[in-house]
N, C-alpha and C positions, 0 to 999 in steps of 0.2 A: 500568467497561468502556470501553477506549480503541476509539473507532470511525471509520477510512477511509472515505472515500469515493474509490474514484480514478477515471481517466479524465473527470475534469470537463474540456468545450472551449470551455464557454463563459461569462459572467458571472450569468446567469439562475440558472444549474443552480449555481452556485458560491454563490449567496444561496440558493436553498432547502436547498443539503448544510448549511451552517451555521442555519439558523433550524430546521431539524431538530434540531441539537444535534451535529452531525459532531466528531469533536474533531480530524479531518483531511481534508487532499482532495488527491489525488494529478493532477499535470499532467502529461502523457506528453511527454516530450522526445526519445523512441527514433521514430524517422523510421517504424519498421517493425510501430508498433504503427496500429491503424484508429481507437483515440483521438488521435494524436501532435497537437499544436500548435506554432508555432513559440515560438520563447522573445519574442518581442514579445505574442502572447497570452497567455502565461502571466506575462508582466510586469503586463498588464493587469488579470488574475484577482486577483492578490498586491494591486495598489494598493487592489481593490474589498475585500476579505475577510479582508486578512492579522491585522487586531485581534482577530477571532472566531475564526478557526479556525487550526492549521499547519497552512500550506502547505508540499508535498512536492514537488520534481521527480523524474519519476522517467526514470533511465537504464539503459542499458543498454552492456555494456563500454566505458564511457566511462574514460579517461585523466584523473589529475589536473589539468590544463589546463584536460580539456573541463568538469569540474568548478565550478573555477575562475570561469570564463566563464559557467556557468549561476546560482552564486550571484552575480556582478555582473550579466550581464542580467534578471535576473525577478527578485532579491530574496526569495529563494525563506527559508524559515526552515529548512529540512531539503533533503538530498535519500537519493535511495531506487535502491541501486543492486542492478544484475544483475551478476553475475560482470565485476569491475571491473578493468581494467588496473592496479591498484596494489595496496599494502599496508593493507589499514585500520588500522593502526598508525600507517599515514605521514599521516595523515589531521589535519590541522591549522586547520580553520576551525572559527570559534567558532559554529557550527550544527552541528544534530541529522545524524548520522548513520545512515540505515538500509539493514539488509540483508540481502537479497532471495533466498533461495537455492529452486531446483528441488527439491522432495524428490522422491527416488526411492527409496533405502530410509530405515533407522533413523541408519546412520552419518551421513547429513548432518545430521542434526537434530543428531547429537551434536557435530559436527564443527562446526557453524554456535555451537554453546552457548559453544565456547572462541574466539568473535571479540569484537573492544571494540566495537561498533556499538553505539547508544544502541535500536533496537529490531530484532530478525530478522523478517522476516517470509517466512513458511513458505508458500511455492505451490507450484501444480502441475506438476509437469512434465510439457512436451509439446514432442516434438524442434520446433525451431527455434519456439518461443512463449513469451516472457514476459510471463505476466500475462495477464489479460481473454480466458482461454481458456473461461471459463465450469465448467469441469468440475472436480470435487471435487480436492484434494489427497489425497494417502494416507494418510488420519487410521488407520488401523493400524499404517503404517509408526512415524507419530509417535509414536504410544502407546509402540511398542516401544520408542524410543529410550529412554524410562524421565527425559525433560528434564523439568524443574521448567518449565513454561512459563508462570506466574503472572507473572514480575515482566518481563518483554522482547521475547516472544514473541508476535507476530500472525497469527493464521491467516485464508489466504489463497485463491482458486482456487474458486468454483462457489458461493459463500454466496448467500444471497437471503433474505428475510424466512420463510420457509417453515424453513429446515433450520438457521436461524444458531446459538438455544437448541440445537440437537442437538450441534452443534458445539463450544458455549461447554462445555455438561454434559459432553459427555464428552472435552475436551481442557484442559480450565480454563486459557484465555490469557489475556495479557495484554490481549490484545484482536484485533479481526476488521477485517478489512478487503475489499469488492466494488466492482466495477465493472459488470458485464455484471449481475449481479442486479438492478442497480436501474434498469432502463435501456428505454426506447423504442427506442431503436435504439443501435448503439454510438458516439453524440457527440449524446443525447440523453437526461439523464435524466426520468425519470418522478416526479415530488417524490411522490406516497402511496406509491411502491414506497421511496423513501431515506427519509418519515417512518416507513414501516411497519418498516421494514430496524434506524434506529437504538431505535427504541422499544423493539422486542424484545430486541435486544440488552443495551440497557441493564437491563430490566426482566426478564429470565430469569437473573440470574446468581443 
């Protein structure tokens, strides 16, 4: 089971997400989220952790450019985008491409199935919020879609070590990813909520 961790802001929380087992850690680069960091800290994160875990930037309508610019400043191994100014088609660096879509019915699950992105990941939708809104995704909507979600597919939006097995059992992803679950405050994680968080995960599939 492939496990996120995102919204890490700082290098502390970025060694306990990996000596947990994280198999990623997401660095916000969207100005309007209350994880963001600049890309000089998230450069800083990559130099500390990047052998053990992928690191992800994650953005938000960001332009191939701004792209661009994010893999040459942080060094990032992937990045993780919202509803992007480009084509993922046109998408040409030799890093992991991911991608990020609001569900709000079944069609986007299905819609999001026929893109080349190297993983989807499925959150919540909430007008003007991507990501770290804490609150469940529409795991009926996804059902319905009827997607094969084993081999690409991350589910997203409200997990926490509590409900993540509920989630794994009955959506069977490729893997989960939280922020706000595992968190003191939001640019603070709590290391026994991210050991408890990836343990489970790992260990209920």
């Amino acid at each position: 089971m492939f496990v996120k961790i995102c919204g890490v802001t700082n290098i502390p929380d970025a060694y306990a997400c990996a000596e947990a087992g994280a198999d990623a850690i997401g660095l916000n680069l969207y100005p309007g989220s209350k994880r963001f960091i600049s890309a000089d800290d998230a450069a800083a994160i990559v130099r500390e952790v990047s052998p053990y875990v992928t690191t992800v930037a994650v953005m938000v309508q960001p332009a191939m450019d701004e792209v661009a610019a994010a893999f040459e400043s942080t060094e990032v191994n992937a990045v993780q985008v919202y509803e992007p100014k480009f084509n993922l088609s046109d998408f040409d660096f030799k890093k992991l491409l991911y991608y990020a879509v609001r569900v709000r019915s079944s069609d986007d699950v299905e819609a999001s199935s026929k893109l080349g992105a190297d993983l989807i990941f499925l959150d919540t939708f909430k007008q003007n919020a991507f990501g770290g809104t804490g609150e469940l995704a529409n795991w009926d909507e996804i059902v319905k879609s009827g997607t094969d979600l084993s081999t690409r597919f991350v589910i997203s939006g409200g997990l926490n070590d509590a409900n993540v097995c509920e989630a794994i059992r009955k959506l069977k992803p490729y893997g989960v990813d939280t922020a706000s679950g595992v968190e003191e405050s939001p640019r603070k994680k709590d290391p026994d909520k991210v050991r408890r968080f990836i343990s489970n995960a790992k260990q209920c599939v």
